[in-house]
VMD Tcl script that draws the C-alpha trace (Angstrom):
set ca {
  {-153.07 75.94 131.75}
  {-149.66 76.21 133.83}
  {-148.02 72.58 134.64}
  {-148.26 72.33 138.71}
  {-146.08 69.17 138.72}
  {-143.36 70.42 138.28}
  {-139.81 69.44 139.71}
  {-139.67 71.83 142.55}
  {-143.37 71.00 143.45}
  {-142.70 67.21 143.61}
  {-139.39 67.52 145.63}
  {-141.51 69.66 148.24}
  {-144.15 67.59 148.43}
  {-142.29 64.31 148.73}
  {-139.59 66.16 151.28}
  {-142.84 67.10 152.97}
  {-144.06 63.56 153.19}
  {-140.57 62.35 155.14}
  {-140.66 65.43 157.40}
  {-144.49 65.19 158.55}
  {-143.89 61.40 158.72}
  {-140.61 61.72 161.29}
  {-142.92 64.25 163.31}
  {-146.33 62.32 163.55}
  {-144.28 59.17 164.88}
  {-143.67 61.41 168.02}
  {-147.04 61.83 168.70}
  {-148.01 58.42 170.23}
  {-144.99 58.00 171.38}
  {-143.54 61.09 173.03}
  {-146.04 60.68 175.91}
  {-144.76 56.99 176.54}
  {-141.06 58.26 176.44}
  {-141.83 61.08 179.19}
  {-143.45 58.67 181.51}
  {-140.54 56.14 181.03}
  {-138.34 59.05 182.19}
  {-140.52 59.46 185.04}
  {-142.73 62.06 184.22}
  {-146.73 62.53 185.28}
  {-149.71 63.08 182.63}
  {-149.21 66.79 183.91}
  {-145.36 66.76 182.43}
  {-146.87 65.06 179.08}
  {-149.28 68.07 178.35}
  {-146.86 70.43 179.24}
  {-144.42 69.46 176.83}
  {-147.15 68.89 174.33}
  {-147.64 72.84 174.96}
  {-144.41 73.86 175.48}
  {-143.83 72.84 171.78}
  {-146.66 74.26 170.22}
  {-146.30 77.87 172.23}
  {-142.67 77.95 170.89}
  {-143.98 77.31 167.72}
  {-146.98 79.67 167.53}
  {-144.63 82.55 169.48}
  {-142.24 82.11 166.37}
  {-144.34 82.29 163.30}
  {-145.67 85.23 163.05}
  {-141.92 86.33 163.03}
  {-140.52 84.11 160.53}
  {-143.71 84.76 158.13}
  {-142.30 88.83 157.93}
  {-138.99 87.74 157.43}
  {-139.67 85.93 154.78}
  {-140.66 88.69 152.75}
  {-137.41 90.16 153.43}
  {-134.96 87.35 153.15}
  {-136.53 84.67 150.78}
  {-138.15 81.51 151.78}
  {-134.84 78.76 151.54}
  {-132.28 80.50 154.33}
  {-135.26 79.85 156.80}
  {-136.31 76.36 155.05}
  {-132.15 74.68 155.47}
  {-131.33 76.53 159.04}
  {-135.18 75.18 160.38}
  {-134.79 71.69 159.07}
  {-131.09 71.45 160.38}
  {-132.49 72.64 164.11}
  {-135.72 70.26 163.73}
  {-132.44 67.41 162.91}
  {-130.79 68.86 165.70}
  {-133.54 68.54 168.46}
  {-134.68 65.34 166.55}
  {-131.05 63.54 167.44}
  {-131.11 65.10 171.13}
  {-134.16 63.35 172.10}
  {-132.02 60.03 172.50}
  {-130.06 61.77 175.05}
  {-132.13 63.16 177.41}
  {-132.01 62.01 180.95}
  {-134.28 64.37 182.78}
  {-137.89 66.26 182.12}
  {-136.39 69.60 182.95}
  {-133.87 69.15 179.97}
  {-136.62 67.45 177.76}
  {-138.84 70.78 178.36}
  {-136.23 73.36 176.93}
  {-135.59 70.79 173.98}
  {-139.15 70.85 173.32}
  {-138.82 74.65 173.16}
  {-136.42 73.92 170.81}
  {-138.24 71.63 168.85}
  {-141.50 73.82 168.20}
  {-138.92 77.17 167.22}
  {-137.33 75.03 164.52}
  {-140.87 73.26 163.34}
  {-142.12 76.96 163.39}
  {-139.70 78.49 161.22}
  {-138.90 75.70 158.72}
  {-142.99 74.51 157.96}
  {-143.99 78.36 158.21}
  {-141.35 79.14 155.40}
  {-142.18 75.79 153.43}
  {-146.07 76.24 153.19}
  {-145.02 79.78 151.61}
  {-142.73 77.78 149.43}
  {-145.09 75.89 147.79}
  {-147.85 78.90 147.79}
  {-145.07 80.53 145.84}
  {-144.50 77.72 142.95}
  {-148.55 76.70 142.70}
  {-149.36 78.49 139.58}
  {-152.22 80.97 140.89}
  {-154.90 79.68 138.95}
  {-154.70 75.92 140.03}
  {-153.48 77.28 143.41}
  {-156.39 74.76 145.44}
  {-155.65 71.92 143.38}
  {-152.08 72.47 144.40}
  {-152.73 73.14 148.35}
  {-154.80 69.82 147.90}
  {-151.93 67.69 146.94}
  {-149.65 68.68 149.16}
  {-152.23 68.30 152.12}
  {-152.58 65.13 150.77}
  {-149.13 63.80 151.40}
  {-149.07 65.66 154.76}
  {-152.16 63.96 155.81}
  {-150.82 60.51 154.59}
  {-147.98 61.28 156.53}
  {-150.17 61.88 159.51}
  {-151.68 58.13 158.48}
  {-148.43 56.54 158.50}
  {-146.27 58.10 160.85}
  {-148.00 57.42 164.38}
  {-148.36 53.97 162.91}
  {-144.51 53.51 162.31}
  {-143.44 55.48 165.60}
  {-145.68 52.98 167.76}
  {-143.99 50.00 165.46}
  {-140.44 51.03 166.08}
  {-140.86 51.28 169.74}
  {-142.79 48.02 170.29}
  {-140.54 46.17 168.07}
  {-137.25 47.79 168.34}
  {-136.39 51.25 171.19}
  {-136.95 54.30 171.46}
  {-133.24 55.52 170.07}
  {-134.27 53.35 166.74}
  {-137.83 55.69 166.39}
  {-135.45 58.59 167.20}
  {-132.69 57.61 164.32}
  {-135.46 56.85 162.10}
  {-137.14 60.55 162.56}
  {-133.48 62.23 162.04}
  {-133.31 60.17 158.92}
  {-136.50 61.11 157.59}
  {-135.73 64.82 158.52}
  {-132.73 64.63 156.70}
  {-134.98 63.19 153.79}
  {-136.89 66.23 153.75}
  {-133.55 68.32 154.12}
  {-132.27 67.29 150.72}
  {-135.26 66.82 148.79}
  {-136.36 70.30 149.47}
  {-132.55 71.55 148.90}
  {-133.01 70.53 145.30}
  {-135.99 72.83 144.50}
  {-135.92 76.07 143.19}
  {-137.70 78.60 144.86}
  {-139.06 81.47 143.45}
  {-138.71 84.70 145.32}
  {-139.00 88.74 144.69}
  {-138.29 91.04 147.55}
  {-140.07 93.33 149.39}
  {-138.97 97.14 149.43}
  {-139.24 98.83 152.57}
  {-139.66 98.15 155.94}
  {-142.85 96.24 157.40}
  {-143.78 96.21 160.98}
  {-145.08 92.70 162.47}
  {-148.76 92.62 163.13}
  {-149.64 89.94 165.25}
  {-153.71 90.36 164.92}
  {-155.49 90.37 161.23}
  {-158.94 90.30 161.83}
  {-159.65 88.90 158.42}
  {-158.33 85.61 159.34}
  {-159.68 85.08 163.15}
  {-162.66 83.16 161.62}
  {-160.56 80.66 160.32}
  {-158.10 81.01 162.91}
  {-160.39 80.06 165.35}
  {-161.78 77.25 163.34}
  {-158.11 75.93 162.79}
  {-157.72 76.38 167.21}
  {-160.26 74.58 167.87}
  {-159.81 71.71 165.60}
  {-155.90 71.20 166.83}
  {-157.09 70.96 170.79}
  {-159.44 68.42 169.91}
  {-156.95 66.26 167.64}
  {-153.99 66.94 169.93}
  {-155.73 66.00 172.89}
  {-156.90 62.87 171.91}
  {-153.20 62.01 169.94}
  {-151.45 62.65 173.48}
  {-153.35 60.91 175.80}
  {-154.98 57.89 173.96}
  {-151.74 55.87 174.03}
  {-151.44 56.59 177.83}
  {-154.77 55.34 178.15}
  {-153.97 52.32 176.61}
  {-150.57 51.39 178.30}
  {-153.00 52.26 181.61}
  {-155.45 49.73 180.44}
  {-153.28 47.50 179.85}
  {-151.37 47.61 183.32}
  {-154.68 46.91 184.61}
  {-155.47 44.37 182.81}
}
mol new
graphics top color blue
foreach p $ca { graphics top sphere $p radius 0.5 }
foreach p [lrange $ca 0 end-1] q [lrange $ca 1 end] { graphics top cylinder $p $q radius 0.2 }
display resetview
């Protein structure tokens, strides 16, 4: 039977870990930061979707790319804009400016995790290919654990430019560790047109839909809930 833990596997994983940890420590907090600039509950959902709709606009893009330009050009740029918008969260002043960085944010978490998951699909020999999916779910679920944990931490105990530091920093974890692994790739010949509808994947499409509205919907307004219970108490 083919090894799975391998080096490239590991440094994925692990670089995984860093980058799902920096993101999750948003998600309690994000809301928080938008009504400290003044924002509504309205303004908190809105960036909550104006991220995702960037994200979901841009993936079925990047996945046909991939098969024409390889998986790490899309992995480096999409981690160095995720960085990017990461860092330029400490310096907005405004919601209209924190809306188009959000648009930002979900185009560079579309293109780098989109090209990543392929990654790994790639280097999982095929016939240990769930035990391998399983692992690295694993570390992006403990990631999902830990971060939201850490990112309510920081902010309670230190400010909101530390939790944004700390999330560039773990970015830039995931940056290098995934720089270091080698990523198999063959090319596709000829020219493929982008289909954005596959009907052999709605069922789990939809499954996958309706499982994100309920966790992101309780993940962005619980800790508003909270700070409003506790004002009132």
């Amino acid at each position: 039977m083919e090894r799975l833990w391998k080096k490239p596997f590991i440094l994925m994983t692990v670089g995984m870990f860093f980058l799902f940890t920096g993101y999750y420590s948003l998600y309690p907090t994000l809301p928080l930061f938008i009504k400290q600039l003044g924002g509504n509950e309205a303004q908190v959902d809105l960036a909550a979707g104006a991220f995702m709709l960037s994200a979901v606009i841009f993936r079925p893009i990047v996945g046909v790319l991939l098969d024409r330009f390889g998986r790490r050009p899309f992995i480096v740029w999409g981690l160095l804009l995720f960085i990017l918008a990461m860092y330029m969260y400490d310096w907005i002043g405004g919601i209209v400016v924190l809306m188009g960085l959000r648009i930002l944010h979900g185009m560079s978490w579309a293109v780098s995790t989109t090209a990543v998951y392929t990654a790994i699909a790639d280097m999982i020999p095929s016939a240990r290919r769930g035990e391998g999916m399983g692992w690295f779910g694993t570390a992006t679920t403990m990631a999902m654990a830990v971060g939201p944990i850490f990112g309510i931490w920081v902010t309670q105990n230190q400010s909101y430019h530390a939790l944004f530091l700390f999330a560039v920093g773990f970015s830039a974890a995931a940056l290098l560790l995934t720089f270091g692994a080698k990523m198999p790739f063959q090319p596709k010949s000829g020219a493929r047109r982008i289909d954005f509808f596959e009907k052999s994947v709605l069922p789990v499409t939809a499954s996958s839909f309706f499982h994100a509205i309920a966790y992101g919907g309780i993940t962005t307004f619980v800790p508003l809930r909270r700070a409003s219970f506790g004002q009132n108490t």
